[in-house]
FILO-895239 format. One line per field, with one value per atom (N, C-alpha, C): atom name; residue number from 1; x, y, z; residue in three letters. Coordinates in Angstrom, 1 decimal. Example, Ala and Ser with C-alpha at 12.3 -4.5 7.8 and 13.67 -1.06 7.14 Angstrom:
BEGIN
name: (N;CA;C;N;CA;C)
resi: (1;1;1;2;2;2)
c1: (13.2;12.3;13.2;12.8;13.7;12.9)
c2: (-5.7;-4.5;-3.3;-2.2;-1.1;0.0)
c3: (7.8;7.8;7.8;7.1;7.1;7.9)
resn: (ALA;ALA;ALA;SER;SER;SER)
//
This chain:
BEGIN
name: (N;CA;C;N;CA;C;N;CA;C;N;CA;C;N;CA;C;N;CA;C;N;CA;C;N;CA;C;N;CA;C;N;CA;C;N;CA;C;N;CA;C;N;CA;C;N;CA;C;N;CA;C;N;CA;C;N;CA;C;N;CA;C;N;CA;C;N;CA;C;N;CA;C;N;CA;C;N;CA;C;N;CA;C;N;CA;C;N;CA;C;N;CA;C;N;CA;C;N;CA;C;N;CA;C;N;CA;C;N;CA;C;N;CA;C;N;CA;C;N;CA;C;N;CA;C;N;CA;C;N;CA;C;N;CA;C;N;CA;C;N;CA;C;N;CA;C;N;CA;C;N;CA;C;N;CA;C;N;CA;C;N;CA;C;N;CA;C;N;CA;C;N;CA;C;N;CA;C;N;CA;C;N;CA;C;N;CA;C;N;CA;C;N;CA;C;N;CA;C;N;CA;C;N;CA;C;N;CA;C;N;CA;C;N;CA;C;N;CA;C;N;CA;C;N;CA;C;N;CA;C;N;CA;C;N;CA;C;N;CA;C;N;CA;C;N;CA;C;N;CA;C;N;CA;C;N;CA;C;N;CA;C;N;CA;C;N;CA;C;N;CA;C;N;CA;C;N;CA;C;N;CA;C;N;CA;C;N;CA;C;N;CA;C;N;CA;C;N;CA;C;N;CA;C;N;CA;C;N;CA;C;N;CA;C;N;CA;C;N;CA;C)
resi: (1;1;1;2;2;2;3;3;3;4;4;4;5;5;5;6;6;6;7;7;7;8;8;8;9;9;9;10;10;10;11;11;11;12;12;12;13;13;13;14;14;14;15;15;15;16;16;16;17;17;17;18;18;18;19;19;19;20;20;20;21;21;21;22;22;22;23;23;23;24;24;24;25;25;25;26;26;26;27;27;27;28;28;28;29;29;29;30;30;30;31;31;31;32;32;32;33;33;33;34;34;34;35;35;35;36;36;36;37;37;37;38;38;38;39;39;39;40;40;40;41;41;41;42;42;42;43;43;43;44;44;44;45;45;45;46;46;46;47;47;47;48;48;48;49;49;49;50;50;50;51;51;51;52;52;52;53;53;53;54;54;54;55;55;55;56;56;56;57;57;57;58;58;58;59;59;59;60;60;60;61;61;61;62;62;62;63;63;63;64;64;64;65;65;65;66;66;66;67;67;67;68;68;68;69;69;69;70;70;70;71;71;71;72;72;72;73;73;73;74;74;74;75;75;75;76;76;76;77;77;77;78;78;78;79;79;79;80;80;80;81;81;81;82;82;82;83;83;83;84;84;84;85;85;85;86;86;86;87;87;87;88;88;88;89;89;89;90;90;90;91;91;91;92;92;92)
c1: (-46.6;-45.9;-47.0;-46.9;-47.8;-47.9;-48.3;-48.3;-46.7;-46.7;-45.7;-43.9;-44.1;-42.4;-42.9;-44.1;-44.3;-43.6;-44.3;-43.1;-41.7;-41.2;-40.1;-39.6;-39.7;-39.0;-39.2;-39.8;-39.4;-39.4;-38.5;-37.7;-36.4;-36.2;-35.1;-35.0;-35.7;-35.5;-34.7;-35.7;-35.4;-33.7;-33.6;-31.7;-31.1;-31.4;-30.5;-30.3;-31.1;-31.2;-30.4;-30.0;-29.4;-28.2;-27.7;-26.3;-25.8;-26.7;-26.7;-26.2;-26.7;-26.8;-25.3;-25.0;-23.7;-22.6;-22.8;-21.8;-21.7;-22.2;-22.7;-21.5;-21.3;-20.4;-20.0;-20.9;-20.9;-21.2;-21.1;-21.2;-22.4;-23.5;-24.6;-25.1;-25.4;-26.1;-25.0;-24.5;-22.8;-23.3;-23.6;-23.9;-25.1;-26.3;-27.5;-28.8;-28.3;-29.3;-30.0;-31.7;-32.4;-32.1;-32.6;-32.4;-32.9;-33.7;-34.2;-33.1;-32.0;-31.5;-30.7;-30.8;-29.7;-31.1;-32.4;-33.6;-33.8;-33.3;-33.1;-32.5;-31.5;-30.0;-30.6;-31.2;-31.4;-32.6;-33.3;-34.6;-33.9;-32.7;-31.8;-31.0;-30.5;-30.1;-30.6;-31.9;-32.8;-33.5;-33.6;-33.9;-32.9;-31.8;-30.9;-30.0;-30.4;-30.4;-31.7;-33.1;-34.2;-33.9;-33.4;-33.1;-31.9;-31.4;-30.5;-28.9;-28.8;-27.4;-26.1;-25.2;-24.0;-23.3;-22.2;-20.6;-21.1;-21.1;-20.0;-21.0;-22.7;-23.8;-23.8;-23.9;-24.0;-22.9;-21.5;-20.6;-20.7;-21.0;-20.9;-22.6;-23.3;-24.2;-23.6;-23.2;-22.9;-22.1;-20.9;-20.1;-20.3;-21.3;-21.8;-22.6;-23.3;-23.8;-22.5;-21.7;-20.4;-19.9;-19.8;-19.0;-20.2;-21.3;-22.5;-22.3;-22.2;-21.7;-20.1;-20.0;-18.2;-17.5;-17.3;-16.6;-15.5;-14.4;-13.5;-14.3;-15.1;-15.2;-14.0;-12.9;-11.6;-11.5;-12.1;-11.6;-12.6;-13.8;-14.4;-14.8;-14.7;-14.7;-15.7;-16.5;-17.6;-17.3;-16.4;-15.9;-16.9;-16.2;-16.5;-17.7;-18.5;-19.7;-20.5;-20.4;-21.1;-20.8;-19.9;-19.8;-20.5;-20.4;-21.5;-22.8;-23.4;-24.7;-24.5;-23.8;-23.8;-24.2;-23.5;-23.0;-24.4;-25.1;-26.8;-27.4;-27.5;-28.3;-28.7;-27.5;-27.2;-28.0;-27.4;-27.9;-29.3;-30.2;-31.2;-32.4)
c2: (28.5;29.4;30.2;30.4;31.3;32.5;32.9;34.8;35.5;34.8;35.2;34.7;33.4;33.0;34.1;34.2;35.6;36.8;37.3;38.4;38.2;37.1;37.1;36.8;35.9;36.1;37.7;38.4;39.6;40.6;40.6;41.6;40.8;39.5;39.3;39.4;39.2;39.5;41.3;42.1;43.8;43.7;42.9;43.2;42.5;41.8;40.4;41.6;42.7;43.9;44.6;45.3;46.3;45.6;44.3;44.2;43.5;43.1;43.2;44.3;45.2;46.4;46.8;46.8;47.7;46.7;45.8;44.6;44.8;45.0;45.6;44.9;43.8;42.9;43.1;43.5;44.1;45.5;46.2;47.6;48.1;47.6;48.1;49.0;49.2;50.0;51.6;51.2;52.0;53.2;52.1;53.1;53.2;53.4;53.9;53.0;51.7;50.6;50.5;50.4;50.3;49.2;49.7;49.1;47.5;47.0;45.4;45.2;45.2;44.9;43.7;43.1;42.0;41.2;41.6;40.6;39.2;39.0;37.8;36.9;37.3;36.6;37.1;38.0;38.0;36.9;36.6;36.4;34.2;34.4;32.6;33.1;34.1;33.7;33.7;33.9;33.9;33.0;32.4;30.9;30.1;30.0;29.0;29.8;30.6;30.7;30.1;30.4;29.4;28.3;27.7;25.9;25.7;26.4;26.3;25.5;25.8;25.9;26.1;25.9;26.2;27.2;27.1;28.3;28.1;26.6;26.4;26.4;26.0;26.1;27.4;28.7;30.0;30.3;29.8;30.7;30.0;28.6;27.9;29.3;28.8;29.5;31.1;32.0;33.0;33.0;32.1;32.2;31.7;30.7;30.8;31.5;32.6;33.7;34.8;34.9;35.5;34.8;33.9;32.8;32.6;32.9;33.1;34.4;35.6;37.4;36.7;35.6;36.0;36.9;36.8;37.2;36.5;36.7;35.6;35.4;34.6;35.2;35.1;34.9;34.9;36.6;37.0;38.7;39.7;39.3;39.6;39.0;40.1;39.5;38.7;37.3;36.7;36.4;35.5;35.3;36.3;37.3;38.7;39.2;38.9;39.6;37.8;36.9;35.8;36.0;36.2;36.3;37.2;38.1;39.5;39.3;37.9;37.6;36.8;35.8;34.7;35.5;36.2;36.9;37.6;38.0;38.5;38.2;37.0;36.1;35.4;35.1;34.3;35.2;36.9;37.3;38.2;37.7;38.5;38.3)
c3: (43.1;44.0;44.8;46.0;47.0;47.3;47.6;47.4;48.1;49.2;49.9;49.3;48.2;47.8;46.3;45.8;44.8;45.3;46.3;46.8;47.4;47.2;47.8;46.7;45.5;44.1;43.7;43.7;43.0;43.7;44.7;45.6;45.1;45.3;44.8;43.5;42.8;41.2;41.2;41.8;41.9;42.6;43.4;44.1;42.8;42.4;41.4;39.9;39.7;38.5;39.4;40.3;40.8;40.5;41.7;41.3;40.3;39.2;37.8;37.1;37.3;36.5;37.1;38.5;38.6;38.4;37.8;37.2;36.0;35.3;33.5;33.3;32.6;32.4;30.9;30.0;28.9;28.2;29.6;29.6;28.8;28.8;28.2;29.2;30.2;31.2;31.2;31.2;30.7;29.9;28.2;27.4;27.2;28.8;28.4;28.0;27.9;27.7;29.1;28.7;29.6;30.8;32.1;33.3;33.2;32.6;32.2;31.0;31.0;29.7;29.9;31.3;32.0;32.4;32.4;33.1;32.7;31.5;31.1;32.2;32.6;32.9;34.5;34.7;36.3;36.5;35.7;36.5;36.6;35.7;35.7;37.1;37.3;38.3;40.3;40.0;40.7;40.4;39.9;40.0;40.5;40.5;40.4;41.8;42.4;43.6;44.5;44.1;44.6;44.8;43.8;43.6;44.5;45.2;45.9;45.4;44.4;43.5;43.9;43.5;44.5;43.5;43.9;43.6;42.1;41.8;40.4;39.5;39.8;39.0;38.2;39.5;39.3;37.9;38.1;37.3;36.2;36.3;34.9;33.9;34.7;33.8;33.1;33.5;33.7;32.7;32.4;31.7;30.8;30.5;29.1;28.5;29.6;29.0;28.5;28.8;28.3;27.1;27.2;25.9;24.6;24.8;23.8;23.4;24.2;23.7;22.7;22.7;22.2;23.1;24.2;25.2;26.0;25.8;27.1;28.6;29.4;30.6;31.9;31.0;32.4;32.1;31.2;30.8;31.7;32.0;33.0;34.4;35.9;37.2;37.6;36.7;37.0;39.0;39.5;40.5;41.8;41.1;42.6;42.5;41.3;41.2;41.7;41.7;42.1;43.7;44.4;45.5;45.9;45.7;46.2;46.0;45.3;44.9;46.0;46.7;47.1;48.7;49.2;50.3;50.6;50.1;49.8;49.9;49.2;49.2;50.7;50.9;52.4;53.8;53.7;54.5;54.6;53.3;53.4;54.3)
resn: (UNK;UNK;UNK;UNK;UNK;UNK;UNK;UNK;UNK;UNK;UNK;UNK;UNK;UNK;UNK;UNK;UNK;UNK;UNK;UNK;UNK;UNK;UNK;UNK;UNK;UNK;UNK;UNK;UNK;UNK;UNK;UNK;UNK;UNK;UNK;UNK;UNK;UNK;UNK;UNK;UNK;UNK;UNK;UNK;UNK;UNK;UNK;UNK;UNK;UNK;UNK;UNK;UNK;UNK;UNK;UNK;UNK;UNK;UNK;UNK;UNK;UNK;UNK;UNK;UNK;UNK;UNK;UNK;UNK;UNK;UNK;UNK;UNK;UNK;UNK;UNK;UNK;UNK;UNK;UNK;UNK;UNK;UNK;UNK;UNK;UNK;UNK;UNK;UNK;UNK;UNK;UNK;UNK;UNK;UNK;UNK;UNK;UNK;UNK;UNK;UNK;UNK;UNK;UNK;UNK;UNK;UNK;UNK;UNK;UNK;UNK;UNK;UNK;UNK;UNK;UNK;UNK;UNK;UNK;UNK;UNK;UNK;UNK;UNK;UNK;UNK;UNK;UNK;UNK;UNK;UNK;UNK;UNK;UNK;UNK;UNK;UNK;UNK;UNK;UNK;UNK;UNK;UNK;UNK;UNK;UNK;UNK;UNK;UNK;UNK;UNK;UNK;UNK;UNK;UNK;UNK;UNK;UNK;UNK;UNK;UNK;UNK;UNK;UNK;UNK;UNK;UNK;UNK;UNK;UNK;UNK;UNK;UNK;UNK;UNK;UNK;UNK;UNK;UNK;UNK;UNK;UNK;UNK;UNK;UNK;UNK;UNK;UNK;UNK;UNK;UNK;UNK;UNK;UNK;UNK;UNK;UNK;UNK;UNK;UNK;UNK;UNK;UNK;UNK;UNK;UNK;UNK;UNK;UNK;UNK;UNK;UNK;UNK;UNK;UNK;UNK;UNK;UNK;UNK;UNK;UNK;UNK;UNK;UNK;UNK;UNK;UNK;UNK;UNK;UNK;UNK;UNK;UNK;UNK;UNK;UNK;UNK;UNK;UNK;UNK;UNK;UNK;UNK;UNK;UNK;UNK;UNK;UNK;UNK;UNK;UNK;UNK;UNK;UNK;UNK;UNK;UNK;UNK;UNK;UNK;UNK;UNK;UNK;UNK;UNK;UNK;UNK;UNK;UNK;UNK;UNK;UNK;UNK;UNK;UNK;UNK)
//
């Protein structure tokens, strides 16, 4: 990777933690858990926006990051928060 897709993965990594964080899908940022506490799951989905991935790649992943917490993910808005990534992405 080149200096210049270097900085361009971690500016998108830094937006992919913001609207991470105000998605808090599991309410950790909520209750005060440090701002990296989703970097895992941001730095996959910033990949897999690089790799140029579609709709269904994104939510599949996502939702088995939910269904690994023991979470329903029909119980949380995966849908609207991948759009708001998608919609971002597109116009950055």
């Amino acid at each position: 990777m080149n200096g210049a897709m270097k900085k361009r993965y971690s500016q998108d990594l830094k937006h992919i933690r913001m609207l991470m964080n105000d998605w808090d899908p599991m309410g950790f940022i909520e209750m005060g858990a440090p701002e990296d506490e989703y970097d895992s799951y941001s730095i996959k989905v910033v990949s897999l926006l690089h790799s140029s991935t579609g709709n269904s790649e994104l939510k599949g992943y996502l939702e088995d990051y939910l269904s690994g917490l023991f979470v329903n993910p029909s119980s949380i808005p995966v849908d609207k928060f991948i759009n708001k990534v998608l919609v971002w992405f597109k116009d950055r």
